[in-house]
N, C-alpha and C positions, 0 to 999 in steps of 0.2 A: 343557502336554503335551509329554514327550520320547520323540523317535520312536528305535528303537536301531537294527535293520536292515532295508534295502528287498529286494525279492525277491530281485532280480538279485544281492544281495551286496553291493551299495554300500550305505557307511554315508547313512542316512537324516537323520540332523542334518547333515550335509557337505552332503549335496541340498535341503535346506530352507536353510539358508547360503547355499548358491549360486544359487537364487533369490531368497530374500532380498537379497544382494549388486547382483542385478540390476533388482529394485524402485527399490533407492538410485540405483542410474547409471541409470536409463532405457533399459538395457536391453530392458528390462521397461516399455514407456513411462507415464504417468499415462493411464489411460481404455481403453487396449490389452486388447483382449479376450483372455484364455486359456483353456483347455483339457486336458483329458491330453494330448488327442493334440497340444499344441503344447508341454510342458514334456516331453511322453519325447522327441519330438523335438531339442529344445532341449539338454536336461540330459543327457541319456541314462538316462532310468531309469524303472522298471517304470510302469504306468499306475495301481497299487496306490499305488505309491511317492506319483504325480504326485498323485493322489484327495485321498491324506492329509494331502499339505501342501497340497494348495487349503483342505481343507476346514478346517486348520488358521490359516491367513493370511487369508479368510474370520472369522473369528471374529474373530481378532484386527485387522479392517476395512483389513488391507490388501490385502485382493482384496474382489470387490463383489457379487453376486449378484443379476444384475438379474431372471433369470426361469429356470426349472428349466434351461433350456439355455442360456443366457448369463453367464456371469462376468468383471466387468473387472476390471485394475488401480485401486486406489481413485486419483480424484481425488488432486491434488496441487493446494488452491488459496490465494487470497490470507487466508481463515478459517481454514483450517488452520496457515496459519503463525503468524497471533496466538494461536489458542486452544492449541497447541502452549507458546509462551512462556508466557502467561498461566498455562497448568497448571505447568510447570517455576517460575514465580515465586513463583507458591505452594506450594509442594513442599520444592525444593531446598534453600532457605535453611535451612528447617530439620532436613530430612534430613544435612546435613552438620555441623548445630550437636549433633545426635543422634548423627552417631558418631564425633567427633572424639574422647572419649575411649576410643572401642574400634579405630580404626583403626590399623592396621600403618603408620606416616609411611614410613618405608622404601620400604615398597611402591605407595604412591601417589605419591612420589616419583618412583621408575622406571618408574608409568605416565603420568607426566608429563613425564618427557623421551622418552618414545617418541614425545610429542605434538610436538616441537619441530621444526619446518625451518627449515633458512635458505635464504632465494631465490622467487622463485615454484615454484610449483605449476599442472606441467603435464601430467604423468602421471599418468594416472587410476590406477594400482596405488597407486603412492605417497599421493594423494589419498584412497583407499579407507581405504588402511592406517591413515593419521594419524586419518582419524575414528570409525574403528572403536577404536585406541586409546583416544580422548577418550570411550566411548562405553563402554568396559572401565573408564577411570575413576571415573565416575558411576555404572556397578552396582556396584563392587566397594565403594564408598562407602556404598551404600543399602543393602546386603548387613548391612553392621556393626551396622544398624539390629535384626537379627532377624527383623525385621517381613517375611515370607514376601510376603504380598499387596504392599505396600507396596514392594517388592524388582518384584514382577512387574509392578507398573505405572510404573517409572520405565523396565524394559528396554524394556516396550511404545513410551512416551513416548522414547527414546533413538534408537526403529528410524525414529519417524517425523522424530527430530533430523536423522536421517544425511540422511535424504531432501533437505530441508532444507537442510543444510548442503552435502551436493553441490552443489546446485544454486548457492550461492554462491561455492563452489569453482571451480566451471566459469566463473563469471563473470570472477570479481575475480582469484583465479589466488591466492591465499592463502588461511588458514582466518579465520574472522571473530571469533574469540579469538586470544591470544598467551599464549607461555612464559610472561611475566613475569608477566600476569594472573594464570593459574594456580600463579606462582609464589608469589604474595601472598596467595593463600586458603591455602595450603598453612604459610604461616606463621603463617595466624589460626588452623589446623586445630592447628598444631604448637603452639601456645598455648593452645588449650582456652577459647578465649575464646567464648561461644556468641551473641554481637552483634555482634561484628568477624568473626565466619566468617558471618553474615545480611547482614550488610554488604555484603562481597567475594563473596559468588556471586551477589547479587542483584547488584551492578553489572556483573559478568562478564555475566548474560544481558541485562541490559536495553539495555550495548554491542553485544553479539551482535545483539540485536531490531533497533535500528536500522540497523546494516551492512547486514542483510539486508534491508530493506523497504528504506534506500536502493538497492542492487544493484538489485533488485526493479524501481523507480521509474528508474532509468538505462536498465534494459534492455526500458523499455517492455512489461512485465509485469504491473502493477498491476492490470487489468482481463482476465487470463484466466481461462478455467475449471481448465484446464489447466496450471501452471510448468513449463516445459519447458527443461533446460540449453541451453544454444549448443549446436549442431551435433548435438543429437539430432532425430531421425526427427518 
């Protein structure tokens, strides 16, 4: 569902953005009860506005509807982050061997060097950016597929990456892939080879899986309900 404008005038995809945005950082904490009257307050925008994207982030299970007056932030836990990988393991490899003959190389290219820092990572803008990046790579990818559904469950599967992927961000103070990595699928991509690009993303995530379940295991995490970055609420 695309929302176009909220009451007030403000564009209504910017306001779903920017809660969404705030879901990924914690913000928006994991378990965090919301509201209209806490998002018009928050956001600044109409209570219409606030209704449409609960009810829309709801559906899509990242708000939670415990009882006609109560809604939290979903859970963010140590299941979600396997079944996360485990769904992208199965997926990926092949959505990329699928549109490696339709994809613009060019342009995933240059969504690949948007992914690239050098140094740590300690601003959350910067932070945000880079994985919101990686995150316009793998739709624009799924995209080439045709496959519309297919398309809307790798974005679904990508919002709750970010999550995810913050959270490792904040830890370790880097992203839990690298340029090079992605520089290597992009050369299986650029070959058309459809076992060497199943190959290289499947390795891509399943280095990703462990970084993060170690981070996870370092920061005495492993047994929450809740993943919760350093230094959030």
């Amino acid at each position: 569902m695309t929302m176009k404008k909220a009451q007030n005038g403000i564009d209504a995809d910017d306001a779903y953005n920017e809660i969404m945005d705030a879901i990924v950082t914690q913000r928006l904490a994991p378990s965090q009860k919301v509201s209209e009257n806490i998002l018009t307050d928050m956001f600044d925008m109409s209570r219409t506005t606030a209704r449409n994207i609960m009810e829309q982030l709801t559906a899509q299970q990242f708000l939670v509807s415990i009882s006609p007056r109560v809604t939290r932030v979903a859970p963010l836990t140590l299941l979600d982050v396997k079944q996360n990988f485990a769904m992208r393991k199965m997926l990926q490899p092949d959505i990329f061997a699928m549109a490696a003959s339709q994809v613009n190389y060019n342009d995933i290219v240059s969504l690949n060097d948007a992914i690239f820092h050098k140094g740590p990572i300690k601003d959350d803008r910067v932070a945000l950016k880079l994985l919101k990046a990686n995150k316009r790579f793998n739709v624009l990818v799924a995209q080439q597929t045709k496959y519309p559904l297919l398309s809307h469950w790798v974005r679904q599967l990508e919002d709750t990456t970010l999550r995810i992927y913050w959270l490792y961000v904040k830890m370790m103070h880097v992203l839990p892939y690298t340029w090079e990595h992605q520089r290597d699928l992009l050369d299986a991509v650029k070959s058309d080879h459809s076992e060497d690009i199943r190959v290289q993303t499947h390795k891509i995530l399943s280095l990703c899986e462990e970084r993060v379940l170690n981070a996870l295991f370092l920061h005495d995490q492993l047994n929450s309900q809740d993943l919760r970055a350093p230094g959030s609420a």
